[in-house]
N, CA, C and O of each residue as an XYZ file, in Angstrom:
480
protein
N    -152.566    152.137    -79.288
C    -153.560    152.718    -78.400
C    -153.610    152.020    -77.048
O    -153.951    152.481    -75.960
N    -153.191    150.803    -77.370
C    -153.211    150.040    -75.777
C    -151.786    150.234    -74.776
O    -150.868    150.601    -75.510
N    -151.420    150.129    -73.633
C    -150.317    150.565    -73.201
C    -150.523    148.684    -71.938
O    -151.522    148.203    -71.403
N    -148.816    148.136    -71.965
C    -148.731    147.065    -71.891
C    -148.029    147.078    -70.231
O    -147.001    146.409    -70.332
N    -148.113    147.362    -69.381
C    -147.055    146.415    -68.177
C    -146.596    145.540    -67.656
O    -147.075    144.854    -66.753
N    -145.166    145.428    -68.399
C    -144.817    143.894    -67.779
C    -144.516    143.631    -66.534
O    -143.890    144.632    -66.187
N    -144.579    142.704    -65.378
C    -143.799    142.981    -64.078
C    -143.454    141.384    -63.789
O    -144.000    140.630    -64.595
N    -142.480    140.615    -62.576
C    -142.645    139.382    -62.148
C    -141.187    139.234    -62.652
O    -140.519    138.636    -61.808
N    -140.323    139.654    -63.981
C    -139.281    139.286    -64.288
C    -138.155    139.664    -62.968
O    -138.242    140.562    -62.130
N    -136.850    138.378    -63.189
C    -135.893    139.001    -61.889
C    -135.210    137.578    -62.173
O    -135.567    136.995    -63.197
N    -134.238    136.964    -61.327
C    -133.288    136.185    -60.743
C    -133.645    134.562    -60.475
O    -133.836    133.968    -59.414
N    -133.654    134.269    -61.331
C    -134.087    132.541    -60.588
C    -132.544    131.543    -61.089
O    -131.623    131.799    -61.865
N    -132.909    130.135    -60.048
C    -131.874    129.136    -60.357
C    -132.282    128.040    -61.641
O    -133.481    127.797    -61.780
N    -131.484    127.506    -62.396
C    -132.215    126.744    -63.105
C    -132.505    126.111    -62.087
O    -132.046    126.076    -60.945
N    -133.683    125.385    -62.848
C    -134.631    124.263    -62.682
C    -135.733    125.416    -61.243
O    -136.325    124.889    -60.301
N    -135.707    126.863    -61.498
C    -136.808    127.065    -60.471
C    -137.937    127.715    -61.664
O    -137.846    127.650    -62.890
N    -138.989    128.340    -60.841
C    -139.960    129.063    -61.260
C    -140.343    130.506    -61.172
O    -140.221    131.136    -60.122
N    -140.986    131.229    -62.703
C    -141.337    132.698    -62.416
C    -142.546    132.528    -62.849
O    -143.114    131.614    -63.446
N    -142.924    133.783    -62.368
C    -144.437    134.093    -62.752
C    -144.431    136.038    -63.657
O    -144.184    137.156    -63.205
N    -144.780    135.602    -64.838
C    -144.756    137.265    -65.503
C    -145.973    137.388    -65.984
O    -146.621    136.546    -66.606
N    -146.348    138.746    -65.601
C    -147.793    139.405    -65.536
C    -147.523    140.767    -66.949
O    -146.515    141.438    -67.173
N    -148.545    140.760    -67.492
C    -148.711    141.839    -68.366
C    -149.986    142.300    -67.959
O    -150.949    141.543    -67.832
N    -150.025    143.592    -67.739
C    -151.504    144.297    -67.626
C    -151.229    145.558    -68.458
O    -150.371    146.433    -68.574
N    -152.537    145.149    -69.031
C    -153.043    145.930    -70.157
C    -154.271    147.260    -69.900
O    -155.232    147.087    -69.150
N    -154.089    148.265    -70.481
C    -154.880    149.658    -70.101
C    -156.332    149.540    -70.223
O    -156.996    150.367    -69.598
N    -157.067    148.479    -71.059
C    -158.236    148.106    -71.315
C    -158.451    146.941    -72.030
O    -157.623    146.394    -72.759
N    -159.598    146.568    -71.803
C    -160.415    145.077    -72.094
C    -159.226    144.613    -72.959
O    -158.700    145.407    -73.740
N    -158.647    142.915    -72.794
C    -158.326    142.364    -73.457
C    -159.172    141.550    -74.211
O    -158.803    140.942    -75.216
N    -160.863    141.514    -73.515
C    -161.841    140.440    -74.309
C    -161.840    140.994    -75.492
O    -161.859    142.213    -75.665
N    -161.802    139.574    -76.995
C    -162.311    139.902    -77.889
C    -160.995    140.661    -78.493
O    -161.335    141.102    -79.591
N    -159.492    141.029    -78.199
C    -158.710    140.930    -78.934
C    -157.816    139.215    -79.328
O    -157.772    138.069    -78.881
N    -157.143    140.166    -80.610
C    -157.133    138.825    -81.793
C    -156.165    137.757    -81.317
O    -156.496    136.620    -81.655
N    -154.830    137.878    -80.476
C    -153.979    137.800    -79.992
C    -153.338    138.444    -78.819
O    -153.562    139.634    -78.600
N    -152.510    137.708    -78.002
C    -152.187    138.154    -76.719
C    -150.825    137.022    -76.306
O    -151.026    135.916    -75.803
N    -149.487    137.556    -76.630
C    -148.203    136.500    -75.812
C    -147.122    137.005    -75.680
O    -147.056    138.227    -75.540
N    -146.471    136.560    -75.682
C    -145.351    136.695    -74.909
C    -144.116    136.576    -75.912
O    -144.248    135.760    -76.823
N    -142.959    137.286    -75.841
C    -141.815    137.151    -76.671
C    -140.331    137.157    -75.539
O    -140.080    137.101    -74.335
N    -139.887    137.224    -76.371
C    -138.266    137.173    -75.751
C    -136.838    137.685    -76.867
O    -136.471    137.496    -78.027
N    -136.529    138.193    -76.022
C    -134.540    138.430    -77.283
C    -133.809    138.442    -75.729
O    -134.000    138.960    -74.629
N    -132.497    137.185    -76.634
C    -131.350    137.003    -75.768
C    -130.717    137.977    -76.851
O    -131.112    138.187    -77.998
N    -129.678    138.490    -76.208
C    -128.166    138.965    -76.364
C    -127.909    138.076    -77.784
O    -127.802    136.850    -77.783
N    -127.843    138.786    -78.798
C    -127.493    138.370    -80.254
C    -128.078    137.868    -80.945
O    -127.726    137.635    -82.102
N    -129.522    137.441    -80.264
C    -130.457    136.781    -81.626
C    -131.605    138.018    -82.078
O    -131.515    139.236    -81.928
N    -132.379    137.439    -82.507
C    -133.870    137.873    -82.680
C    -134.927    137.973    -82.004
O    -134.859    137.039    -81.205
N    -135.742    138.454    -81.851
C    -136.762    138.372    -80.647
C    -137.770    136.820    -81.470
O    -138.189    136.572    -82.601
N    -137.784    136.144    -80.186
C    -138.279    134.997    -80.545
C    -140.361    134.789    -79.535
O    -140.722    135.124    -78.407
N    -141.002    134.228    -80.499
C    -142.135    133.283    -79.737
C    -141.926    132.802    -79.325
O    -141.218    131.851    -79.655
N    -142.564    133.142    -77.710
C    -142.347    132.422    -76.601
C    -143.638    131.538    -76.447
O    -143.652    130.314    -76.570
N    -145.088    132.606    -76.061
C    -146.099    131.675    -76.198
C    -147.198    132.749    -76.838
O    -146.994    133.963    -76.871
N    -148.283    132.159    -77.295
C    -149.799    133.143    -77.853
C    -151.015    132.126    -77.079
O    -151.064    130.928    -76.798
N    -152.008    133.383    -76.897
C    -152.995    132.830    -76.705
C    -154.237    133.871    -77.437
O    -153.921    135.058    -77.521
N    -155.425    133.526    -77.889
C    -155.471    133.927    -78.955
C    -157.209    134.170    -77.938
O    -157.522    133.727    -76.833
N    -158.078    135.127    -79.016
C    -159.400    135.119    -78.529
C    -160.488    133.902    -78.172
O    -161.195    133.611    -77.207
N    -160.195    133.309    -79.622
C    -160.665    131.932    -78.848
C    -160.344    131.157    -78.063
O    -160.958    130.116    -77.826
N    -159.242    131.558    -77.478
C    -158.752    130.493    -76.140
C    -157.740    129.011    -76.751
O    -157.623    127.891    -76.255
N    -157.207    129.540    -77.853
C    -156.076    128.392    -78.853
C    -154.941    128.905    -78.256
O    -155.016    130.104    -77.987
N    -153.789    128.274    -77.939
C    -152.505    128.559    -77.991
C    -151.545    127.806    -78.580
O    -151.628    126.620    -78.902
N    -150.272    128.836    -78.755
C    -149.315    128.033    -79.025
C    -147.920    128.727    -78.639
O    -147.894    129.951    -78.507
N    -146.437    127.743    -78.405
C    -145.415    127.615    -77.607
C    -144.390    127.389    -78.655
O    -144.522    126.521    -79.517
N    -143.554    128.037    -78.586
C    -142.250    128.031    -79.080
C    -141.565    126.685    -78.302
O    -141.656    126.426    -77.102
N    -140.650    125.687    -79.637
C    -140.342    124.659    -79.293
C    -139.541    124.785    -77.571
O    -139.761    124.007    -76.642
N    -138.687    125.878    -77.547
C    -138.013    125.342    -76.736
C    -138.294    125.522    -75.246
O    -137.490    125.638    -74.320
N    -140.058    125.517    -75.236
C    -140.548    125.684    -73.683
C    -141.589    125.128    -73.781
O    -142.381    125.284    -72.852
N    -142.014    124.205    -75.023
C    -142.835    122.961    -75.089
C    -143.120    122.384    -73.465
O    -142.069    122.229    -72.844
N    -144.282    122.071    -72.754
C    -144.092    121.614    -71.554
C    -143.321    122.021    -70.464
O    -143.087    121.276    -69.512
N    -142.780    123.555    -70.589
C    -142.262    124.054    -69.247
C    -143.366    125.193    -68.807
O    -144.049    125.253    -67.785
N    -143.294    126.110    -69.990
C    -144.388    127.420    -69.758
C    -146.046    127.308    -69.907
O    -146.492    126.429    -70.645
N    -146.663    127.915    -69.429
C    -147.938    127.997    -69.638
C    -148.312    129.765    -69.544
O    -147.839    130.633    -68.811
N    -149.539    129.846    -70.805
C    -149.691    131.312    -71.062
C    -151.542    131.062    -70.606
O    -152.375    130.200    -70.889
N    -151.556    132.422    -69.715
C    -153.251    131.881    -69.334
C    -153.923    133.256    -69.332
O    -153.078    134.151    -69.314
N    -154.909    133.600    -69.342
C    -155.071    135.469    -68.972
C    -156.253    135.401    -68.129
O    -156.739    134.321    -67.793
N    -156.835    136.777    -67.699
C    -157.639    137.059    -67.028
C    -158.347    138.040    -67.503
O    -157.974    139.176    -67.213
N    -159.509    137.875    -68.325
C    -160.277    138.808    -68.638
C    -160.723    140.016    -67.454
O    -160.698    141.246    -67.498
N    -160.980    139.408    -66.794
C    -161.727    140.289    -65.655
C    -160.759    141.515    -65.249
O    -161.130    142.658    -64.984
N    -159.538    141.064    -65.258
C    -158.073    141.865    -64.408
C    -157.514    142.491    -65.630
O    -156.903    143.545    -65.452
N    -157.640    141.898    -67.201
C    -157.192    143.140    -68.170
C    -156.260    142.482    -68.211
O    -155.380    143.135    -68.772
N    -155.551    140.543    -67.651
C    -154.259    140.615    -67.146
C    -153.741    138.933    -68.196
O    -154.383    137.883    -68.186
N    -152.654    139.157    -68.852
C    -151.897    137.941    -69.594
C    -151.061    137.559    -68.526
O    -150.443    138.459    -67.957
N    -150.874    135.971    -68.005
C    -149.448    135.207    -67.227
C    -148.907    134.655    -68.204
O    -149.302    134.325    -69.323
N    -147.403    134.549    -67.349
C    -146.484    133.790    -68.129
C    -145.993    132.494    -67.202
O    -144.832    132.795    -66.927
N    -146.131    131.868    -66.898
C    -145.677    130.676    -65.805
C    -144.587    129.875    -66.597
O    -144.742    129.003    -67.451
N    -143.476    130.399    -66.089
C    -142.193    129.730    -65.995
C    -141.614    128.706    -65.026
O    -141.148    129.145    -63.975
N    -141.580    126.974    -65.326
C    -141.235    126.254    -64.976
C    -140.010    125.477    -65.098
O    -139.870    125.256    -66.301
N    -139.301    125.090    -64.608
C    -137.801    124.719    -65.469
C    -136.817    125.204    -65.600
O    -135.834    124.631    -66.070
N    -136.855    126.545    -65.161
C    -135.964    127.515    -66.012
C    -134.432    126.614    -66.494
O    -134.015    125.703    -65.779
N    -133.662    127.056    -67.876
C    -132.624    126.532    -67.900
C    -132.232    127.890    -68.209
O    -133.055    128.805    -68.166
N    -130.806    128.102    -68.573
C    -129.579    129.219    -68.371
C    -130.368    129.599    -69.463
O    -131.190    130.408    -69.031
N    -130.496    129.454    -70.425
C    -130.702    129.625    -71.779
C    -131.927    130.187    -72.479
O    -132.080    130.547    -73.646
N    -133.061    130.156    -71.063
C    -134.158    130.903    -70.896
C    -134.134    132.999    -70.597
O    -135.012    133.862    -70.632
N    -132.781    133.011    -70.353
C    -132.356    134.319    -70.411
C    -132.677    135.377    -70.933
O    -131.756    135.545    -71.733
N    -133.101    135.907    -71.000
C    -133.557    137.047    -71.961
C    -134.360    138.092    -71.433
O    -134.921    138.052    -70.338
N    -134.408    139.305    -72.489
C    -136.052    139.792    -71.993
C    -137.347    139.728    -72.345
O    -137.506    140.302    -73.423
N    -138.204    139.345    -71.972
C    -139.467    139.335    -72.157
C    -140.032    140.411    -72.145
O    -139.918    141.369    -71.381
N    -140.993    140.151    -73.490
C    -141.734    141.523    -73.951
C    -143.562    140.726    -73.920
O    -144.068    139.734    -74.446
N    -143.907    141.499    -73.272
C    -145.973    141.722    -73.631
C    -146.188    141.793    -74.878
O    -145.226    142.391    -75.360
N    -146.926    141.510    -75.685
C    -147.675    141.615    -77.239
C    -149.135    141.358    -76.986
O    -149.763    140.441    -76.457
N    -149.581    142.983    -77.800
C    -151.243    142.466    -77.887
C    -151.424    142.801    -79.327
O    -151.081    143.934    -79.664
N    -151.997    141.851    -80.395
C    -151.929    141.992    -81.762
C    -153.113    141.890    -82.083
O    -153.796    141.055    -81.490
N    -153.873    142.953    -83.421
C    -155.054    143.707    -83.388
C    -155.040    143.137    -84.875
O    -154.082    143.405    -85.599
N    -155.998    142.422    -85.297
C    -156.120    142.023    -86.312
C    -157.456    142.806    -87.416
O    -158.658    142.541    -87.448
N    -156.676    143.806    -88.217
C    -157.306    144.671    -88.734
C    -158.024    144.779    -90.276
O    -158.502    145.787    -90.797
N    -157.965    143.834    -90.653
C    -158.798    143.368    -91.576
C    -157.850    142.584    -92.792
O    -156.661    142.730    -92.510
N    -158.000    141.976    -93.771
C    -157.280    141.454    -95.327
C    -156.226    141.196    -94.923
O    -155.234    141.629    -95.509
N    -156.086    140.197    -93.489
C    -154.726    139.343    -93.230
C    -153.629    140.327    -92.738
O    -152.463    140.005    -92.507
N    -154.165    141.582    -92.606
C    -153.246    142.682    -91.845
C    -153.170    142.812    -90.440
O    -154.283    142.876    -89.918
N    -152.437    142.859    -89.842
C    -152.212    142.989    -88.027
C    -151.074    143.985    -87.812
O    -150.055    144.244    -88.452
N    -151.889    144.690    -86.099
C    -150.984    145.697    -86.036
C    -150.570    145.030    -84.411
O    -151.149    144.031    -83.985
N    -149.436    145.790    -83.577
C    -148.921    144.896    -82.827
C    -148.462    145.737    -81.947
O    -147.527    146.215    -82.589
N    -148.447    146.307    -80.850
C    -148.271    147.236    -79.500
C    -147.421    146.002    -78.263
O    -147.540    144.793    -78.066
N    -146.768    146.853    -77.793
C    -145.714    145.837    -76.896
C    -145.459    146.718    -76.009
O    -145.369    147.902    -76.336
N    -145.302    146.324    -74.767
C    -144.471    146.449    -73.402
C    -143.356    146.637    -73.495
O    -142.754    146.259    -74.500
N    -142.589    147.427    -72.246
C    -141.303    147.841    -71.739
C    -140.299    146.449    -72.034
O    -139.200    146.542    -72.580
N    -140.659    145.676    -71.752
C    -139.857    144.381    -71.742
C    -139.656    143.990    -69.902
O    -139.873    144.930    -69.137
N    -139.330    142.887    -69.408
C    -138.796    142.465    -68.223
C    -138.005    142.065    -68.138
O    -138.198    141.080    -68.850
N    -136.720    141.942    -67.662
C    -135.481    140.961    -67.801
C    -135.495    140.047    -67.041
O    -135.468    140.248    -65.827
N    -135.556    138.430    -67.736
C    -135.190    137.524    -66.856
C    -133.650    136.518    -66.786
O    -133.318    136.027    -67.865
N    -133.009    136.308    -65.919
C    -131.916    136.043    -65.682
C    -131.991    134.453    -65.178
O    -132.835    134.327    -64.289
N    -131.434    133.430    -65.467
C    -131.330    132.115    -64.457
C    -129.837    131.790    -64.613
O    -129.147    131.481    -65.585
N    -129.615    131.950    -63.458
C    -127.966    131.316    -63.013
C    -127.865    130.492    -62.152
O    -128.925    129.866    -62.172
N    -127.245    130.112    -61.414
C    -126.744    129.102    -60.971
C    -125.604    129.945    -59.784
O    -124.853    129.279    -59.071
């Protein structure tokens, strides 16, 4: 029911910085979950970061201390702040807003995806 826009993905050098925005069609206050994913070329789509209603997060090891996930109630709006970039950060990034629907069940709506690229 919710509809996700990702935007901000594009071209950086390692070791620079992005900024990726998800805006969402209505109120993110008071949903259960809200982050960010990724799939490179041959794996799985991996956790990137969550941030959750109560304001808890958590980061996939391998951006421990580079990324930060923050939102904006007011704007409807999830960031992704990419610091560091290494080659290997590649991928596309997908929006997730996950609706936690009762007896440990969750349902899960996602964005277009963004592609981000770091070369050199």
């Amino acid at each position: 029911q919710v509809q996700l826009v990702e935007s901000g993905g594009g071209l950086a050098q390692p070791g620079g910085s992005l900024r990726l925005s998800c805006a969402a069609s209505e109120s993110i206050f008071g949903i259960y979950a809200m982050g960010w994913y990724r799939q490179a070329p041959g794996k799985q789509r991996e956790l990137v970061a969550r941030i959750t209603a109560s304001d808890s997060t958590n980061y996939g090891d391998s951006v421990k201390g580079r990324f930060t996930i923050s939102r904006d109630n007011a704007k409807n709006t999830v960031y992704l702040q990419m610091n560091s970039l290494k080659p290997e950060d590649t991928a596309v990034y997908y929006c997730n807003c996950r609706f936690y629907t009762g007896s440990g069940v969750t349902k899960d709506y996602w964005g277009q995806g963004t592609p981000v690229t770091v070369s050199s």
